[in-house]
C-alpha positions in Angstrom: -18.0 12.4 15.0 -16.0 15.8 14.8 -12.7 15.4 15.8 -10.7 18.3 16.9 -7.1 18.1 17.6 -5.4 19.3 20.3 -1.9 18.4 20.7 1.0 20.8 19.2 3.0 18.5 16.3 1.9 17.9 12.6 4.3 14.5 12.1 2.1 14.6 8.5 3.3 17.2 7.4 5.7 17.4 4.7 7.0 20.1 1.9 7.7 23.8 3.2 4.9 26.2 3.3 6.1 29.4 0.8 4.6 33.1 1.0 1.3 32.8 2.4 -1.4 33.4 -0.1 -4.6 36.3 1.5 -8.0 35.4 1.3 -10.6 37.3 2.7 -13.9 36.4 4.5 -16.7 37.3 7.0 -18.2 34.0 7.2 -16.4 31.1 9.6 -16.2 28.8 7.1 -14.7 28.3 4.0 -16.5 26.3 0.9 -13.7 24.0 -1.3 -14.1 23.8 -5.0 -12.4 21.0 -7.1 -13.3 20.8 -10.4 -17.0 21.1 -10.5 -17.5 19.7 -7.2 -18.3 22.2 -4.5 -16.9 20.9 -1.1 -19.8 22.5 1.5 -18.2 24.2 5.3 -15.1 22.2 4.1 -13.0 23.9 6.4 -13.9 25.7 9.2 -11.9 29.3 10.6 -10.6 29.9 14.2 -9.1 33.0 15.0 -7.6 31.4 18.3 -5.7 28.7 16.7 -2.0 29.3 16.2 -2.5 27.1 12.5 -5.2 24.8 10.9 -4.4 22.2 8.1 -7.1 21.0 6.3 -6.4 17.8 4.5 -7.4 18.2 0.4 -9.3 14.5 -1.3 -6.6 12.0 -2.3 -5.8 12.6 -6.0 -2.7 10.7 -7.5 -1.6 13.7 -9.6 -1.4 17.7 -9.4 -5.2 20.0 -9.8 -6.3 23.0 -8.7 -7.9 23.4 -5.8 -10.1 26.6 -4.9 -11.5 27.8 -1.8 -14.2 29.7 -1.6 -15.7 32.2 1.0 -18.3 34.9 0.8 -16.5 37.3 -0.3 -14.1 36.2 -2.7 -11.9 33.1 -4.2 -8.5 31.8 -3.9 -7.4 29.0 -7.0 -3.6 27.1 -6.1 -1.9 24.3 -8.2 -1.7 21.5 -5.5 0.9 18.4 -5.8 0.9 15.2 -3.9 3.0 15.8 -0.8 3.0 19.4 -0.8 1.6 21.7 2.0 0.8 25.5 0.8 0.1 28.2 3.6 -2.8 30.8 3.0 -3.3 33.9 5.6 -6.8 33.7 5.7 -8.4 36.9 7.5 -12.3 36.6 9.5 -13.2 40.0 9.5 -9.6 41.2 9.6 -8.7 38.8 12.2 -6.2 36.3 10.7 -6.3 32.6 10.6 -3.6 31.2 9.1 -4.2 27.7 7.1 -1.9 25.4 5.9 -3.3 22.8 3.0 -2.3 19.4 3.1 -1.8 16.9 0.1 -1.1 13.7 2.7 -4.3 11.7 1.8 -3.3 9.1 -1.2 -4.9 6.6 -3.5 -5.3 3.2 -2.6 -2.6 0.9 -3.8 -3.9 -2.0 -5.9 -3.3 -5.4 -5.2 -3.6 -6.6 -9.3 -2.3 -3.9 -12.2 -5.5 -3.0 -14.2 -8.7 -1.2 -14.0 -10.7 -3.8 -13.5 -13.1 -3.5 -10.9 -12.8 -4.9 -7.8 -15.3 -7.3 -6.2 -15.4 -7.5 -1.9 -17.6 -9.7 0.0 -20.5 -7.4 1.4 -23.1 -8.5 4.3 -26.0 -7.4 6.0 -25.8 -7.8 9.5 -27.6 -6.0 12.1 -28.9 -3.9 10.0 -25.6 -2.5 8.3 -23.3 -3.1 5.7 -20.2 -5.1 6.8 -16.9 -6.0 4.9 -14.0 -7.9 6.0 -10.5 -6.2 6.3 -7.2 -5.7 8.3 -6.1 -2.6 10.2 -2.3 -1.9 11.7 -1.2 -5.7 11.7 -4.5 -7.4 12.5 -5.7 -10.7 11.5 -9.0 -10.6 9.8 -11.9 -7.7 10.8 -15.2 -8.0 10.7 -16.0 -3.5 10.1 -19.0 -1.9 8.8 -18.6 -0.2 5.8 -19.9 3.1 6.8 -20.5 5.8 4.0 -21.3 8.2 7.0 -17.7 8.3 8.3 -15.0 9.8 7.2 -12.1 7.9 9.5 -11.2 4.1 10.0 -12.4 3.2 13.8 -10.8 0.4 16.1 -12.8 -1.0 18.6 -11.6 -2.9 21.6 -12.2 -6.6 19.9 -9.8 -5.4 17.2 -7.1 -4.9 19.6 -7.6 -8.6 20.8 -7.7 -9.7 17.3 -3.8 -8.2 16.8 -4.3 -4.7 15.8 -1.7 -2.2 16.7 -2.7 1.2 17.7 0.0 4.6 18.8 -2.1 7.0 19.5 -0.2 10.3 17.9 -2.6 12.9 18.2 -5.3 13.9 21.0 -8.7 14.5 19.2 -12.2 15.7 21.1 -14.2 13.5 19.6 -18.1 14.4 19.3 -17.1 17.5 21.7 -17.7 15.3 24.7 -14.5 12.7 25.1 -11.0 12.8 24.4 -9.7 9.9 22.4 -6.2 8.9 20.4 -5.9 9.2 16.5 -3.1 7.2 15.1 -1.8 8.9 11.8 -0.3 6.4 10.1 -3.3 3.3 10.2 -2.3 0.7 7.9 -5.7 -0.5 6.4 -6.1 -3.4 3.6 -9.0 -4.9 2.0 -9.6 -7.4 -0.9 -7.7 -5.5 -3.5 -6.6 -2.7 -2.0 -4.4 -1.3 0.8 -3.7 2.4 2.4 -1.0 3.6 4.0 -0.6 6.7 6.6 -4.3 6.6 7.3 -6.1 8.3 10.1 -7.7 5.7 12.8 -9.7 6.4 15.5 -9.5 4.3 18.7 -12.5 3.9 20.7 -12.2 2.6 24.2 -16.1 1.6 24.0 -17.6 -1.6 22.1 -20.4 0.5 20.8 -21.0 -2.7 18.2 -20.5 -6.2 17.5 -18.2 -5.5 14.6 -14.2 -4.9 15.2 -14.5 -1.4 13.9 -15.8 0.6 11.0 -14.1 1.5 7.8 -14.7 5.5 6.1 -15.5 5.7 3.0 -12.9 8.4 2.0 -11.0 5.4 1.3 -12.9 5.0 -1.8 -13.6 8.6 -2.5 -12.1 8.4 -5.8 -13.5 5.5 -6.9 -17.4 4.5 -8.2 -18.7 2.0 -6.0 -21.5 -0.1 -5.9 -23.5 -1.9 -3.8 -25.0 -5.3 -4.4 -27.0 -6.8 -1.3 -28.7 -9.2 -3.7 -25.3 -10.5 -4.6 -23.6 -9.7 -1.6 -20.8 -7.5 -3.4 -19.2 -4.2 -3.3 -18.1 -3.6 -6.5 -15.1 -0.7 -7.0 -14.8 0.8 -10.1 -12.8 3.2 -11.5 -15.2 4.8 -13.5 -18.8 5.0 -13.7 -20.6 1.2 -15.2 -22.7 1.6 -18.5 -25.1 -0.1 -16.6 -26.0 3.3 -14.6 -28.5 4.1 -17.2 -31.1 1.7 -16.0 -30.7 3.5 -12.6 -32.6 6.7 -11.2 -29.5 9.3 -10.7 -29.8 12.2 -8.6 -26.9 14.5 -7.3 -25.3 14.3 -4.0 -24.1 17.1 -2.2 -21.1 16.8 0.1 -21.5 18.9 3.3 -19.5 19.0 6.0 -17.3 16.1 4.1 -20.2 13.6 3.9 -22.6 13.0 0.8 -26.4 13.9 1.4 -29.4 13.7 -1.0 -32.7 14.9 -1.2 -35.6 13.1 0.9 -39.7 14.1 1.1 -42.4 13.5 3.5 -45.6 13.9 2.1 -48.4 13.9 4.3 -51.8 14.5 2.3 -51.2 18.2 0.6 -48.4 18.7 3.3 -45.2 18.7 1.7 -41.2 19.2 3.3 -38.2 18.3 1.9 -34.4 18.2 3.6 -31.0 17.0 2.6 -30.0 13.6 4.4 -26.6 12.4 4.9 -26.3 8.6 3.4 -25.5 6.1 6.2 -24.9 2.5 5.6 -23.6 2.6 9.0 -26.9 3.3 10.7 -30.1 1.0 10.8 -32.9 2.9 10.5 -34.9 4.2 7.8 -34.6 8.3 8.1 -33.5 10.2 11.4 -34.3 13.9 11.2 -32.0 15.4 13.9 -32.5 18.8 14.4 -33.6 22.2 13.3 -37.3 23.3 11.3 -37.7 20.2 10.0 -37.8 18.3 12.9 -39.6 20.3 14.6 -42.3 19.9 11.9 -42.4 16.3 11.5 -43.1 15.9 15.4 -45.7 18.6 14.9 -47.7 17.2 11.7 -46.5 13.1 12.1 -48.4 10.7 14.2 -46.0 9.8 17.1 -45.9 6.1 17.6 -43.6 6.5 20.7 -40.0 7.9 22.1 -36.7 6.7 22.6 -33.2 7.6 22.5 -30.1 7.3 20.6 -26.4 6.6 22.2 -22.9 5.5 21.0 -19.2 6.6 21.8 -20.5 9.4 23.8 -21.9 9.6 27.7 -24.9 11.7 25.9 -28.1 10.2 24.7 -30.0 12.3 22.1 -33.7 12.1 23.0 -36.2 11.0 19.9 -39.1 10.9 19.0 -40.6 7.8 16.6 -43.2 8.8 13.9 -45.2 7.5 11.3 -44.3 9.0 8.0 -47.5 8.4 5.7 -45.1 8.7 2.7 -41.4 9.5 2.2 -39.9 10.2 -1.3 -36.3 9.0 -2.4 -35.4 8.8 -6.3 -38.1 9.1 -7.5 -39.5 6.4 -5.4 -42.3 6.8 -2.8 -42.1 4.9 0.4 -45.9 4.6 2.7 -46.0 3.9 6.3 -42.8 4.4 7.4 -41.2 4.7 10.8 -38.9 7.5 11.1 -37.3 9.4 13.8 -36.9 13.0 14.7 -35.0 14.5 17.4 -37.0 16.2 20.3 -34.1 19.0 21.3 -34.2 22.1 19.4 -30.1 22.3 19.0 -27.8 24.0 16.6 -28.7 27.1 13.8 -31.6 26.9 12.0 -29.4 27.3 8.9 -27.4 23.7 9.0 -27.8 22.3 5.7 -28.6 18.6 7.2 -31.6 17.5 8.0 -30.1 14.1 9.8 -28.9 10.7 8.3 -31.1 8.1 6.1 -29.9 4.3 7.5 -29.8 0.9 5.7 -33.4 0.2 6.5 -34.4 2.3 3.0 -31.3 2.3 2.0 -31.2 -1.4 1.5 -34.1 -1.3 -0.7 -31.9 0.0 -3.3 -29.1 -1.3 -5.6 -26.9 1.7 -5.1 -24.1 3.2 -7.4 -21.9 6.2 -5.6 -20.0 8.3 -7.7 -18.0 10.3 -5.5 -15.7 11.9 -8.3 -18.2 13.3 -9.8 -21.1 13.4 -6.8 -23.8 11.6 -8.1 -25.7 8.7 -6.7 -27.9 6.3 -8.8 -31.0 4.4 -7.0 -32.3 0.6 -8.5 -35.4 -1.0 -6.5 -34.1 -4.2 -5.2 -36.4 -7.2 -4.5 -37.1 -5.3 -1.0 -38.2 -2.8 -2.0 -42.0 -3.5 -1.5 -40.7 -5.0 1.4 -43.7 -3.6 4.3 -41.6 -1.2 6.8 -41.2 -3.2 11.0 -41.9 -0.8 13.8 -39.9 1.7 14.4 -37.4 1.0 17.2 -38.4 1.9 20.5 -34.3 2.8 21.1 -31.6 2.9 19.0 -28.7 2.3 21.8 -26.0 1.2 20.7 -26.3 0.8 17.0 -26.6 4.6 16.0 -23.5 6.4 16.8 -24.5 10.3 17.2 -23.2 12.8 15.2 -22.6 16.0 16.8 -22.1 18.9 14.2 -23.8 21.8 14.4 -26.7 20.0 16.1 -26.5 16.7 13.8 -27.7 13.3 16.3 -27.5 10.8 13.2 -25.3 7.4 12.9 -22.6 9.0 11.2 -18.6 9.3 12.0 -17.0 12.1 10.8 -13.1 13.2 10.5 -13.5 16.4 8.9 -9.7 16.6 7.6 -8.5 18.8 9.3 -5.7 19.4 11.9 -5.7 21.9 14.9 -3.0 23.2 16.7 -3.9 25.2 19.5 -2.2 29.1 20.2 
């Protein structure tokens, strides 16, 4: 879900921009470097906009932050509350940026660095948690790790949550919907204060509304169907060693990791975006890929996909005579693929893997450091169901640069229009 803001006020904003800093680019997008983390099409350049904010990762103490574009790099010192101004110039044309150190760590309930046990179900296919937002009584909200912004739904509102909308946001560049910039959010353990949430009008799902994992995005977390737990820790278990790790990459402020479909000597690999908040096994949305899988897969039948949008995204469900994830080699699987060609052939996501793979796992993110870590659970010989024929109103579409996949996105950033 891109969000793009259109009213002309930054209430968030706080500290003085100084002397802007230059950095130069021909490419529309700028790459953001903390540490050794590289932050993919972080932010993204437009010479019409009067400003643009882009929002840094909540960090509870000063670091340097670079961004990166094709043609050179720009390092600043950045301190909680702070907003620095660069003039960035697209092929001489400027586009002046404004960074943003609003986003904060979570306040703990108990001193200590214990780690923090919340319930955690299964229901419908995705991971759900308990929690409050703005006031409420208790939530029921999927814990999504494909959205990047706390979501209201309709139900919450009856169940006493508050909601001012502040901000008007396009939201999946079809509808026009409220963002509230100062969400109060709380958990088991943990609450967050001046949060982004996202109102939608729709009940797209039986939960209250979701909760993004950028809450937790400095943090380890694990999760624990067998158990029913998510587990936060502050830093990564011992235990990871008896887990497959493999990197993630975050793109387009989501985390991805490598997935294969092998089909005899037939051979393609893409990078998925990981979705706890989606109930399928592996939708390919767009570009080569998909067009390759509908080419070489058996095609068991069509469908569609629908959610806070009027638009449906057409699919296309496959049999998939093998997938690979961690090391780990899935056979028969349903899959979808989109059926529209849409967006560049260069977008560096393939589409979304769901819960219905992703639950086979006992899974460790580490989003400091961007790394995931894969344990077979006891389903993960589970045999894969059909696929289903339709996937209204459980996958919420992703629009970004041709991405359908059950994902919600905030991508940080602020637009005020010239």
């Amino acid at each position: 879900m891109t969000l793009l803001l259109l009213l002309p006020a930054f209430p968030f904003l706080s500290g003085s921009p100084g002397e802007p800093l230059l950095l130069r680019t021909h490419r529309p997008t700028l790459d953001v470097r903390v540490g050794e983390l590289l932050y993919a099409r972080e932010v993204e350049l437009d010479p019409e906009l009067l400003v643009d904010v882009y929002s840094v990762r909540r960090c509870a103490g000063a670091r340097p932050i670079t961004l990166v574009s094709d043609l050179e790099e720009l390092t600043l010192e950045l301190e909680p509350g702070r907003t620095v101004e660069v003039s960035v110039e697209l092929d001489g044309r400027p586009c002046p940026l404004w960074l943003s150190t609003r986003p904060r760590p979570a306040e703990r309930h108990a001193p200590g660095t214990e780690a923090v046990r919340l319930p955690l179900r299964l229901a419908h296919g995705k991971l759900h948690v308990t929690g409050r937002i703005n006031g409420s009584s208790e939530l029921d909200l999927i814990f999504d790790t494909g959205a990047s912004v706390c979501v209201l739904y309709p139900s919450a509102l009856e169940k006493g949550a508050s909601f001012r909308g502040e901000l008007t946001v396009n939201n999946n560049v079809e509808s026009r919907r409220q963002l509230d910039l100062d969400g109060e959010v709380e958990v088991d353990g943990f609450s967050w204060h001046d949060e982004p949430v996202l109102f939608v009008e729709k009940q797209v799902d039986r939960a209250d509304g979701v909760l993004g994992y950028t809450l937790f995005e400095d943090k380890v977390l694990a999760f624990d169907l067998e158990r029913g737990e998510l587990v936060v820790h502050e830093s990564l278990p011992e235990r990871a060693a008896e887990f497959t790790r493999v990197p993630m990459q975050y793109i387009w402020g989501l985390t991805a990791v490598e997935l294969g479909f092998v089909d005899g000597t037939w051979k393609e690999r893409g990078q998925y975006l990981l979705d706890t908040g989606a109930n399928m096994a592996v939708l390919t949305s767009s570009g080569p890929l998909a067009q390759a899988l509908n080419a070489r897969l058996e095609r068991l039948g069509t469908g569609s996909a629908s959610g806070v949008g009027p638009r449906a995204t057409p699919l296309a469900y496959l049999r998939a005579p093998q997938v690979l994830l961690a090391e780990s080699r899935f056979e028969n699987v349903g899959i979808h693929a989109a059926l529209e060609e849409s967006g560049p052939t260069d977008d560096p996501v393939a589409g979304v893997v769901g819960m219905e793979l992703l639950g086979r796992f006992e899974l460790l993110l580490d989003y400091p450091r961007a790394r995931a870590y894969f344990r077979p659970n006891a389903d993960f010989a589970r045999p894969f169901g059909p696929a289903k024929r339709s996937l209204l109103p459980w996958l919420l579409p992703l629009t970004l640069l041709g991405v359908a996949a059950g994902a919600l996105v905030w991508r940080r950033r602020s637009r005020r229009a010239a």
